[in-house]
C-alpha positions in Angstrom: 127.2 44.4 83.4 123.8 45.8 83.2 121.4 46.0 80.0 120.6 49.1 78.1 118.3 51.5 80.0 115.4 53.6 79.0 112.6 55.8 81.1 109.4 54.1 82.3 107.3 57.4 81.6 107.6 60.7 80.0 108.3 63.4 81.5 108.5 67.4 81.2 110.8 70.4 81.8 110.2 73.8 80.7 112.0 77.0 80.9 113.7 79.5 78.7 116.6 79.9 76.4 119.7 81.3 78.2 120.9 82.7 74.6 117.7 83.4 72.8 115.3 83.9 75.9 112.9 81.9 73.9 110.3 80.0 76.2 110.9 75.8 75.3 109.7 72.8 77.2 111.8 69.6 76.9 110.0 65.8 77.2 111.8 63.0 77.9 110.1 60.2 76.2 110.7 56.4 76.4 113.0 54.5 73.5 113.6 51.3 72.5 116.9 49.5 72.8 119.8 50.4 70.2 117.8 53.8 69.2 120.4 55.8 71.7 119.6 59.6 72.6 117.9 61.3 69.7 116.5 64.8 70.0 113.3 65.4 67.9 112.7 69.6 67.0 108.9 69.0 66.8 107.8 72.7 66.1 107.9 72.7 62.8 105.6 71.6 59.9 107.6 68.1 59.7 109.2 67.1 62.8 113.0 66.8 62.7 115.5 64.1 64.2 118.8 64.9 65.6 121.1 61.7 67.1 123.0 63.0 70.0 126.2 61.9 68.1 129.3 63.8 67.6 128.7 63.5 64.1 126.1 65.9 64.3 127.9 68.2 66.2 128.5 71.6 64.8 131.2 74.5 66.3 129.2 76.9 69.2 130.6 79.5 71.5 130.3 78.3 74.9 127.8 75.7 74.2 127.3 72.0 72.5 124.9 72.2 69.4 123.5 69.8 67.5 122.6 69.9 63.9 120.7 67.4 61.0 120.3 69.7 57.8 119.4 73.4 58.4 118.0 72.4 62.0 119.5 73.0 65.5 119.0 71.9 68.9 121.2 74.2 70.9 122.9 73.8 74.4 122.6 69.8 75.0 125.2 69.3 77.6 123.3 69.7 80.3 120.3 67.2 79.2 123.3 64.9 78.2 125.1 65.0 81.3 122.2 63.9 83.2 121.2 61.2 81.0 125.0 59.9 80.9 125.3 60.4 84.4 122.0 58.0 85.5 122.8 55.6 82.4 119.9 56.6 80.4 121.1 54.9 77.0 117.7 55.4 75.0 115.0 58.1 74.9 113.7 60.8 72.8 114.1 64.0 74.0 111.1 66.6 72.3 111.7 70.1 72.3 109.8 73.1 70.7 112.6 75.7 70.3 115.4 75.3 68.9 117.4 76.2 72.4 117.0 73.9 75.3 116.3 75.4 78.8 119.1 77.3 80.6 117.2 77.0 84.3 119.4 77.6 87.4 122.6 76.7 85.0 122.7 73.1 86.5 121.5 70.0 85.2 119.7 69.1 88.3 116.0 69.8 86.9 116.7 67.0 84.4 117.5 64.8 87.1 114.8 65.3 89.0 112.4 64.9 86.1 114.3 61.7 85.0 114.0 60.6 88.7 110.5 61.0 88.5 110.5 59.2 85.1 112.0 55.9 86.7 114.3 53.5 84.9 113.1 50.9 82.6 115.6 48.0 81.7 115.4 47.2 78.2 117.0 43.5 78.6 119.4 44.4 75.7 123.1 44.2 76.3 125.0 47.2 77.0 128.3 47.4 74.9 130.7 50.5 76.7 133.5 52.0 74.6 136.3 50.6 76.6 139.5 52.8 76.4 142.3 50.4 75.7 144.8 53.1 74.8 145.8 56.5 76.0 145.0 59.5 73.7 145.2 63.5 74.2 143.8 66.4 72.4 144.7 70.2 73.2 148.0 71.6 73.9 150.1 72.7 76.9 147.4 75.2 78.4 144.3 73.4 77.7 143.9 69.6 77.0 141.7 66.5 77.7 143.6 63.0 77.6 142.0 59.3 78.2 143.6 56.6 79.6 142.5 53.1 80.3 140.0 53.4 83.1 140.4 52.8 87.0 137.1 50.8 87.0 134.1 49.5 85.1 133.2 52.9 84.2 133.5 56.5 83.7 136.2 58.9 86.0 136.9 62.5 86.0 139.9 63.9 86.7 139.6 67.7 86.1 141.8 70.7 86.8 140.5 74.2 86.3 142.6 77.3 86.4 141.8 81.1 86.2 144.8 82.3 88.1 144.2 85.0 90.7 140.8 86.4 91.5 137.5 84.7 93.1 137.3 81.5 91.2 141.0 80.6 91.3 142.4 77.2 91.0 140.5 73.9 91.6 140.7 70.5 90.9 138.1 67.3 91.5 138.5 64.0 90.7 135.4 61.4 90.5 134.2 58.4 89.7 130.9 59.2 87.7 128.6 56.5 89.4 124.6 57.5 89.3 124.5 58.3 92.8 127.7 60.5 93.1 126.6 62.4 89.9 123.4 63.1 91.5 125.0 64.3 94.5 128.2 65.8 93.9 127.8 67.3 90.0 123.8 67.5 88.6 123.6 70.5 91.2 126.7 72.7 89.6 126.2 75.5 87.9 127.1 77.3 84.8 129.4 80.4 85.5 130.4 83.3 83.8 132.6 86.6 84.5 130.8 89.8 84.7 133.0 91.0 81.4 131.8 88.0 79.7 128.0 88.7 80.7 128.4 92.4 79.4 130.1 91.5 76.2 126.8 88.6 75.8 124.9 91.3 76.2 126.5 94.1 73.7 125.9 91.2 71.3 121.9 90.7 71.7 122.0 87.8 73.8 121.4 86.3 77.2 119.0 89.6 77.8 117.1 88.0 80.2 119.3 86.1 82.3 119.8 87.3 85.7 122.1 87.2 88.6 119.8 84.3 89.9 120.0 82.2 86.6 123.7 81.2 87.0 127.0 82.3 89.0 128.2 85.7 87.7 131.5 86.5 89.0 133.1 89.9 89.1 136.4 90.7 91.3 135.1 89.5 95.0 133.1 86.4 93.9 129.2 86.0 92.7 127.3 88.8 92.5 123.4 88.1 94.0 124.5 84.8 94.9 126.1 82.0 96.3 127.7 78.9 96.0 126.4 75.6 96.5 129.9 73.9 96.9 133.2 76.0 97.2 134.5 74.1 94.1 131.4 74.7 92.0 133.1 75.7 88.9 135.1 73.0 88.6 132.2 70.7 89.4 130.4 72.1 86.7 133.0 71.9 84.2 133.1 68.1 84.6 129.2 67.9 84.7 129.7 69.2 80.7 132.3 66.9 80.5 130.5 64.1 81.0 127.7 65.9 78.3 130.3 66.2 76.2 131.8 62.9 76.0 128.5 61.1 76.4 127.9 62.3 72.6 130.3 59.1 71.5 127.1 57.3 71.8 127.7 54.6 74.4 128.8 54.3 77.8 132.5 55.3 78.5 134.8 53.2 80.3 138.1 55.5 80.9 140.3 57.5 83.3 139.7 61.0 81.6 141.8 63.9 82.7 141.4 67.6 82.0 142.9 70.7 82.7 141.0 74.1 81.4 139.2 72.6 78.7 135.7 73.7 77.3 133.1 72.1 74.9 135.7 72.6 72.0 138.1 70.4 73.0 135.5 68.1 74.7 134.0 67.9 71.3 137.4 66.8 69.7 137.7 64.0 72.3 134.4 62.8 71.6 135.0 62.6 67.8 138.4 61.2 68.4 136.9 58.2 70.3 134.2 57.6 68.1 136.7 57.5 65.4 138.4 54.2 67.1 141.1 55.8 68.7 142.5 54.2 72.3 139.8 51.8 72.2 138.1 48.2 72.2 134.6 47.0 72.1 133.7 44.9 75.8 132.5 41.5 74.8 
């Protein structure tokens, strides 16, 4: 069992707001042990902390927010994922807007930047949330279950279904080990349909994300682009899973399956776990 993880350095990512366009830039900063992920809004007159807990967790279209008071951080999944997915348990995570970087729609600039961080063992044990018990949220379309798990971690089993068209059906299963999320998730991207994109933009927002920003799709695949894996979508819906979940606040040791869920229901599991349910603390 390893100890509780931090970066050795801090780092920096900057970029834009997919939703507000707003320029941000994000920096990873070393943590002691037991302080977990906490995001820190340090624009303002007083700087504001935000624990990367479900608790703080507030209802978003398409997104994960984050919320302590009347302050936001806005679309975490994506710094979450990657900090779950290289067992980053503690750091502080600085941001001057209130939305964090869209980029390329992956999480694979964080990765890189954390790369470049290094890893820094803190010495303090690591206690997982060990599934002990199978639970399900959802309904018959859309639902996310946990069972006990198939190993000493976190896998993914995750079906996605849009029926007939370019994206279709697809389906991935994974054990989420630091090396395969690097390789096999950190590079998927966010995707959208074309009628979703023009409906984001009748309502004031993504203005300035292009074609080139994330996977567009319209009736014969994605338009001005291409895809890095033929399964990208479903890739990228369990590289937010993992965000998702990761906002329990420890290291998740389960079987998870999915099929067609988003950050809503994601969100529900996460509470539901951190409310006790289906599990046991590891010794």
């Amino acid at each position: 069992m390893r100890t509780q993880q931090t970066i050795r350095r801090a780092v920096t990512v900057a970029g834009k707001g997919y939703w507000t366009g707003r320029p941000v830039t994000v920096e990873f900063q070393p943590a002691p042990a037991d302080s977990g992920i906490v995001f820190v809004r340090g624009d303002g007159d007083v700087p504001v902390r935000i624990p990367a807990l479900v608790d703080h967790r507030i209802e978003a279209t398409a997104r994960t927010n984050l919320a302590a008071g009347a302050t936001q951080v806005q679309m975490v999944e994506h710094v979450m994922s990657a900090l779950a997915g290289l067992g980053i348990d503690c750091c502080v995570v600085r941001v001057d807007a209130e939305e964090l970087p869209g980029l390329d729609g992956s999480s694979h600039a964080f990765v890189e930047a954390i790369d470049e961080a290094g890893l820094e063992r803190l010495g303090a044990p690591l206690e997982p949330l060990v599934v002990a018990a199978s639970c399900r949220v959802g309904d018959g379309t859309a639902w996310v279950s946990v069972e006990p798990p198939r190993f000493a971690g976190l896998s993914i089993e995750y079906e996605l279904d849009y029926g007939a068209g370019p994206i279709g059906r697809q389906s991935l299963e994974i054990q989420v080990t630091a090396d395969r999320y690097r390789e096999e998730l950190a590079r998927a991207r966010t995707f959208i349909s074309m009628e979703e994109a023009g409906r984001l933009r009748a309502a004031g927002l993504a203005l300035d994300v292009g074609f080139g920003d994330l996977l567009v799709f319209d009736e014969s695949g994605p338009v001005g682009n291409s895809l890095r894996w033929p399964d990208e979508c479903v890739r990228h819906k369990v590289l937010d899973l993992v965000g998702d979940l990761s906002l329990v606040g420890r290291p998740i040791h389960a079987h998870v399956r999915a099929s067609r869920s988003g950050h809503r229901l994601n969100g529900q599991m996460a509470a539901l776990l951190a409310a006790g349910h289906g599990r046991r603390a590891s010794a």
